[in-house]
C-alpha positions in Angstrom: 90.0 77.5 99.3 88.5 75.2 97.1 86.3 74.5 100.1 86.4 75.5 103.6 87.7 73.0 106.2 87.6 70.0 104.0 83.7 70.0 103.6 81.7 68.4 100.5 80.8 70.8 97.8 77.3 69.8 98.4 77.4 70.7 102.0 78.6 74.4 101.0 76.2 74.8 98.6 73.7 74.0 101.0 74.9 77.0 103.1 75.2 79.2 100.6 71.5 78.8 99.2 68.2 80.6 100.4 69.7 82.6 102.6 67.7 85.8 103.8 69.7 86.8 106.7 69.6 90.8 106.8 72.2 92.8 108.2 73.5 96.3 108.3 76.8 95.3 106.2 75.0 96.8 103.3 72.2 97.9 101.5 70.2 97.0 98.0 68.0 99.4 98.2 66.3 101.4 95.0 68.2 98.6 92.5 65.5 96.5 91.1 65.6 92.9 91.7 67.7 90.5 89.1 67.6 87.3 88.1 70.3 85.0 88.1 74.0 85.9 89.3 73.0 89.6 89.8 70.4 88.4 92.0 72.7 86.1 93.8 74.8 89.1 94.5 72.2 91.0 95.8 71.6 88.8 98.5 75.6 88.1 99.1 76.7 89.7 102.2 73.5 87.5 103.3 75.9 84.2 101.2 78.6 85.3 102.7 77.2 85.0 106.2 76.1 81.5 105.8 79.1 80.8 104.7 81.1 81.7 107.2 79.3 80.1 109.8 79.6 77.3 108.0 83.1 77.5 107.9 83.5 78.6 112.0 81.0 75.6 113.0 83.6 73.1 111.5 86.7 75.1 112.7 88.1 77.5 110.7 88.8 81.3 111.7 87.2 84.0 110.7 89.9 86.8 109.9 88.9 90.4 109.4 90.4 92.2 106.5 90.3 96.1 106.4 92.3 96.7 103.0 93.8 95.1 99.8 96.9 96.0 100.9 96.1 92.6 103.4 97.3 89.1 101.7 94.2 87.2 101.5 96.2 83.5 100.4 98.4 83.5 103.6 95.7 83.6 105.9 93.7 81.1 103.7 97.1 78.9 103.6 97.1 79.3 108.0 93.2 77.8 107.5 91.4 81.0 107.6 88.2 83.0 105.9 89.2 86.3 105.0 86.3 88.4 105.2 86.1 92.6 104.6 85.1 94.4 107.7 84.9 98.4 105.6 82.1 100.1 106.6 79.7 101.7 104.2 76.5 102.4 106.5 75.9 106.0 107.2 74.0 104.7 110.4 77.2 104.0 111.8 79.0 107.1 111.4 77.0 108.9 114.7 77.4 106.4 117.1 81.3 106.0 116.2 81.2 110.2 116.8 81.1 109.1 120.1 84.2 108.5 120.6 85.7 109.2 117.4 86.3 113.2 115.8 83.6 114.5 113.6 86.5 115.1 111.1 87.6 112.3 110.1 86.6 109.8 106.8 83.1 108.1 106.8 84.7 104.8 106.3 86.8 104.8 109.2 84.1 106.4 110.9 81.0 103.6 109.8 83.8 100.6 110.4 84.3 101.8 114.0 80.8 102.3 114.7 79.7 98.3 113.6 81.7 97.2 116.1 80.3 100.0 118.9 76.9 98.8 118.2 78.1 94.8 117.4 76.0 95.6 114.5 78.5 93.4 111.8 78.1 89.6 112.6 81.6 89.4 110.3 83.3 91.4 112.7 81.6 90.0 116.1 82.7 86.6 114.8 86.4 87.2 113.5 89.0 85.3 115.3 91.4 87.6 114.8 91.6 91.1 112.3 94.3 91.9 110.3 94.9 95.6 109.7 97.5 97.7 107.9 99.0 101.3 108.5 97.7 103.1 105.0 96.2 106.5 106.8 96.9 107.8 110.0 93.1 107.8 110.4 92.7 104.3 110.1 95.8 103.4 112.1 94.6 105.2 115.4 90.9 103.8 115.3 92.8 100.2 114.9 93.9 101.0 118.5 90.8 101.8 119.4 89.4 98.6 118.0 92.1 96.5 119.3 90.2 97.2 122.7 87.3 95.0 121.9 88.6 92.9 119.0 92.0 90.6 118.7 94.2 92.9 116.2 97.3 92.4 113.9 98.6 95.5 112.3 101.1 95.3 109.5 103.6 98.4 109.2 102.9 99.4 105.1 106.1 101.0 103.9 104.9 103.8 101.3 107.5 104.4 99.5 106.9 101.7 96.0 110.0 102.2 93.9 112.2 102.0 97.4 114.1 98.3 98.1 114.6 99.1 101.3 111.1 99.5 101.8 109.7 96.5 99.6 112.3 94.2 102.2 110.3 95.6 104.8 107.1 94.4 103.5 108.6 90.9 102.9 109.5 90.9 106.5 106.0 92.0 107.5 104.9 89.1 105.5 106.8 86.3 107.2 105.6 88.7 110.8 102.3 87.8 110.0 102.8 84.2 108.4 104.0 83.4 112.2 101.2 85.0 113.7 98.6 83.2 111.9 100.7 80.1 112.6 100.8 80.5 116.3 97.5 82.2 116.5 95.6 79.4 114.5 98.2 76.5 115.7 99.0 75.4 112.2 101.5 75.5 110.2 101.7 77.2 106.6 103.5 75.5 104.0 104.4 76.5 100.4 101.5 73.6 99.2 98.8 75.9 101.0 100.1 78.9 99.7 100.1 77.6 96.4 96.7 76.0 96.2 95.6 79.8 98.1 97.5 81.5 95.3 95.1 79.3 92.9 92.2 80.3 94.3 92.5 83.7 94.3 94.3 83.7 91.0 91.1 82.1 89.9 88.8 84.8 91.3 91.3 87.9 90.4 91.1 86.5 86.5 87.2 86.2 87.1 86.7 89.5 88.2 89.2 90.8 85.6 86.9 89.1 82.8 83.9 90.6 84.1 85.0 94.1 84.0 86.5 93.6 80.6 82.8 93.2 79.8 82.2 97.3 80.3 85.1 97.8 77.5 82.5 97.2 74.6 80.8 100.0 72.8 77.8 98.7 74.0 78.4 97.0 77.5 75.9 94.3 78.9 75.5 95.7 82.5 75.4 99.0 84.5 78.4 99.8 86.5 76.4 99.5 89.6 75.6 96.0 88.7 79.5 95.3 88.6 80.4 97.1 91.6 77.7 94.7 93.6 78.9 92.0 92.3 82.0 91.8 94.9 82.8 89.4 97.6 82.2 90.0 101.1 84.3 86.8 101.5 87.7 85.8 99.9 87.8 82.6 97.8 84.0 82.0 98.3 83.5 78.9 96.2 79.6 79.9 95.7 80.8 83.8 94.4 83.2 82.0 91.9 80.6 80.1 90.1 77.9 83.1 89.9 81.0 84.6 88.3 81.9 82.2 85.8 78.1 82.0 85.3 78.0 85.4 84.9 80.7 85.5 82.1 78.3 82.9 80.0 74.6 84.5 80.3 76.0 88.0 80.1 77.4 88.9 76.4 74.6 90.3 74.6 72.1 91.2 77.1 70.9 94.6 76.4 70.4 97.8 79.1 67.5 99.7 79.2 68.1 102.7 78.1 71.1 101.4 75.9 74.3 101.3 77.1 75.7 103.1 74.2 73.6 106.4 74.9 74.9 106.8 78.0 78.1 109.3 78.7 81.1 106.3 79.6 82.4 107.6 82.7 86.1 106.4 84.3 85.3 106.5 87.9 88.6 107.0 90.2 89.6 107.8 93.5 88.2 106.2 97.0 86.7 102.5 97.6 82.4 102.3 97.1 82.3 99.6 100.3 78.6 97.8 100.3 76.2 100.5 101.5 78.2 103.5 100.1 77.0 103.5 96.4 75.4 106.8 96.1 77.7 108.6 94.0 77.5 106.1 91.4 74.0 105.5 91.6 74.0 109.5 90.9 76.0 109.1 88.0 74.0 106.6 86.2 70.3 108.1 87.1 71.4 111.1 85.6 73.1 109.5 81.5 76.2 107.9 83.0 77.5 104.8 82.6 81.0 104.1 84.7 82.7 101.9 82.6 85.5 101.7 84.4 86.0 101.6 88.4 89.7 102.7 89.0 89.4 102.1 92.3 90.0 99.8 95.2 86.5 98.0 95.0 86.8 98.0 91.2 89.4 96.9 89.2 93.2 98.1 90.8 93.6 94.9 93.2 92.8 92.5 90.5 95.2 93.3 87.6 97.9 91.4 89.0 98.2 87.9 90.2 100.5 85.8 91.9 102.9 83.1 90.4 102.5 80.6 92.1 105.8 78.5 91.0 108.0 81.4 92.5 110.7 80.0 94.4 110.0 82.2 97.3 106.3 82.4 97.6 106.4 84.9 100.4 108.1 87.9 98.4 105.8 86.8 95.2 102.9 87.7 97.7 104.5 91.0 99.0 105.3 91.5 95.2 102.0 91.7 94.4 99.7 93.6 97.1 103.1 96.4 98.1 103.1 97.5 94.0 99.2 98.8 94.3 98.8 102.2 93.4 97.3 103.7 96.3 97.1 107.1 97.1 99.2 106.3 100.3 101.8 105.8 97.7 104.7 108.4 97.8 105.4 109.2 94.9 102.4 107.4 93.2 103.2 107.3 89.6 101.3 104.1 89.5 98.3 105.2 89.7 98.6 108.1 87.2 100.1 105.6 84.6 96.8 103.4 85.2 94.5 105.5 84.6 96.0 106.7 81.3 96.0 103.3 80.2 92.7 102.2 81.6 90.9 105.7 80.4 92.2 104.3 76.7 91.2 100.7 77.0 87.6 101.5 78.6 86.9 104.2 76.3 86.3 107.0 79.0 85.0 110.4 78.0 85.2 111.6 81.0 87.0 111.3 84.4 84.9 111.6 87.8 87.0 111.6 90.9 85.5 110.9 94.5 87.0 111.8 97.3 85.6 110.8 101.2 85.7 114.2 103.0 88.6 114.2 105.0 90.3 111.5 103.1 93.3 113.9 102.6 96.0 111.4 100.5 93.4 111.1 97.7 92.6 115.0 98.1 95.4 116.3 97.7 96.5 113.8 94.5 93.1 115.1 93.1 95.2 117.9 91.4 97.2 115.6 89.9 94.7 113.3 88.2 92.8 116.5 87.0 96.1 117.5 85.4 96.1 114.4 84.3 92.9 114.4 82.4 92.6 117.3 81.0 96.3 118.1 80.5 97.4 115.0 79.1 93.9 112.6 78.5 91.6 115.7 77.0 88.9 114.4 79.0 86.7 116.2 81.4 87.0 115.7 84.8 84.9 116.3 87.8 85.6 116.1 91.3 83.3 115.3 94.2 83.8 115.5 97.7 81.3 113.8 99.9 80.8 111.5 102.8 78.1 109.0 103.7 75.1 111.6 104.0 72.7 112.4 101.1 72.4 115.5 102.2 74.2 116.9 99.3 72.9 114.3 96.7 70.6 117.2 94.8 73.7 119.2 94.5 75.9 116.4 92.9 73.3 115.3 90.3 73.3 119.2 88.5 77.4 119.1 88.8 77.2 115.7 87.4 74.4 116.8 84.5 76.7 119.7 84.3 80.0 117.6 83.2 77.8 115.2 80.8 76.6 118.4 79.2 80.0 119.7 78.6 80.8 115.8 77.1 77.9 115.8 74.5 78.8 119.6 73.1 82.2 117.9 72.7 81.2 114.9 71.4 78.7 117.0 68.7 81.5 119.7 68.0 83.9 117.2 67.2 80.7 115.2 65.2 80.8 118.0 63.1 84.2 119.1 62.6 84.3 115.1 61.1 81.9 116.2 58.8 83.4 118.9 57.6 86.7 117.1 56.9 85.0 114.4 54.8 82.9 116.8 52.4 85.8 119.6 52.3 
């Protein structure tokens, strides 16, 4: 999407610029203000927006996304924005209680609550949503929001290493490559898949670059800074160059305090969605420095791309989003065999896992990625289950002190048994 609907790269940057619309989609609040493409990410949901009212006024859809499981290039290739919808307000988690269980995950809960209150201009403006069976939680508020929004659900087999189950996902693919075709009265051809695949290659190699940033010993941003520094919208033309102008003014820019004091911390478990960065703001106000974001809003959906001279473009596309390892995943040896590799590449001492209360597929593999670090990694691991409230903030900083401690008499024990070797 090298620019939406045809329109003049001037015209786009003209709606991406000086925007201050404000809406609930998230929240910058407590990060001081950057210059630059940090502080053009600050302000992006606000981007976003423009954007994609830019895009509607000259006819293209808006399509809600609610996972990365969802093929962003085919619905750009049918002439659509594909724009996330996951909640991360905690203001939206009591109005959804309404109708929804207390018990259930604050991001399902906070999702379903913008659209109760029409409080997400995304989601009041999407055309049409497209939705995916990953939790039973999610799937049964998806009814729910099929009442007031136009819903297409894709059936996610969850089974990776089964062939059976990848065909199924190939044939969801072509399901919903004629939906957006009669939906959106177009027609998607393997050009527009391909110059789709291109730009979101583009962006997945951007994004990949940028977090390859945190693997020095010394690393030029905070993790907080990378985490806010994702798109609202897929493809966004204006994101793409704050990213590639990122990549040049970054390298050598120094933290304060120094990046290399700080404990580096391999973050894993459930997706930080714009509005629900507490946790890691509690790791890094208290010595931490997650260098690494396992997760679904950090670096697992942008590892792989798409090649884009397949023969069959459709199963390269399945290919790609069915393999990621999500907790969903039965068995997920993916994701264990990730984070061995990316503990080693990033330099982690230590493993914190966060789990959404309720969120019981990532609860339950908690055991196994503790196992997992301290069996097979040696690294310390910590587990935090939480939802959207800050009630229990206070009580996660001393657990969180309480693991960096245990990292530094590590670190100094194994400082001096060094010692010891070289004058023995």
């Amino acid at each position: 999407m090298s620019g939406c609907c045809g329109n003049k790269r001037s015209e786009i940057n003209k709606a991406e610029a000086g925007c201050s619309v404000k809406t609930a989609c998230g929240s910058n609040a407590g990060i001081p203000k950057q210059e630059g493409p940090l502080a053009y990410f600050q302000d992006q949901v606000s981007h976003g927006l423009k954007y994609a009212e830019f895009c509607k006024e000259r006819g293209a859809k808006i399509v809600g996304i609610m996972c990365e499981f969802t093929p962003r290039e085919l619905i750009m290739a049918a002439g659509g924005v594909p724009v996330c919808l996951c909640g991360g307000s905690g203001e939206m988690v009591e109005p959804a209680e309404r109708v929804l269980p207390s018990n259930l995950c604050s991001l399902i809960k906070s999702t379903f609550g913008y659209s109760l209150e029409k409080a997400n201009p995304f989601l009041e403006m999407a055309d049409l949503i497209v939705a995916e069976t990953t939790c039973d939680g999610k799937k049964k508020m998806y009814e729910l929001l099929a009442d007031r929004h136009k819903m297409h659900v894709l059936e996610l087999p969850q089974k990776p290493e089964d062939t059976d189950a990848f065909e199924h996902w190939v044939a969801e693919m072509n399901k919903l490559k004629s939906v957006l075709e009669k939906q959106f009265v177009t027609t998607i051809t393997d050009g527009k898949l391909r110059s789709a695949i291109a730009v979101m290659n583009r962006e997945r190699a951007l994004k990949r670059d940028l977090a390859a940033l945190m693997k020095s010993s010394n690393p030029p941003l905070t993790g907080r800074e990378l985490l806010g520094m994702k798109s609202t919208v897929a493809g966004m033309p204006g994101d793409l160059e704050q990213y590639e102008q990122a990549l040049r003014m970054l390298p050598g820019r120094a933290l304060n305090p120094q990046a290399n004091s700080r404990v580096r911390v391999l973050l894993t478990g459930v997706p930080l969605p714009r509005g629900a960065e507490r946790v890691m703001d509690i790791i890094e106000d208290n010595g931490g420095l997650v260098v690494c974001q396992e997760n679904c809003t950090g670096v697992k959906p942008v590892l792989d791309d798409i090649d884009a001279d397949a023969p069959d473009l459709i199963r390269a596309i399945a290919a790609k989003y069915y393999h990621l390892p999500c907790s969903v995943m039965t068995p997920n040896k993916g994701r264990m065999e990730l984070l061995g590799k990316l503990s080693q590449e990033y330099k982690a001492q230590c493993v914190i896992e966060l789990v959404w209360r309720t969120c019981i597929t990532y609860d339950v593999e908690s055991s196994l990625v503790k196992r997992l670090a301290e069996d097979e990694l040696n690294l310390p691991y910590l587990r935090i289950e939480t939802d959207y409230s800050p009630s229990d903030s206070a009580r996660i900083a001393l657990r969180v002190q309480s693991l960096f401690e245990t990292v530094g008499g590590r670190e100094s024990s194994m400082g001096e048994a060094m010692k010891e070797r070289c004058h023995g």
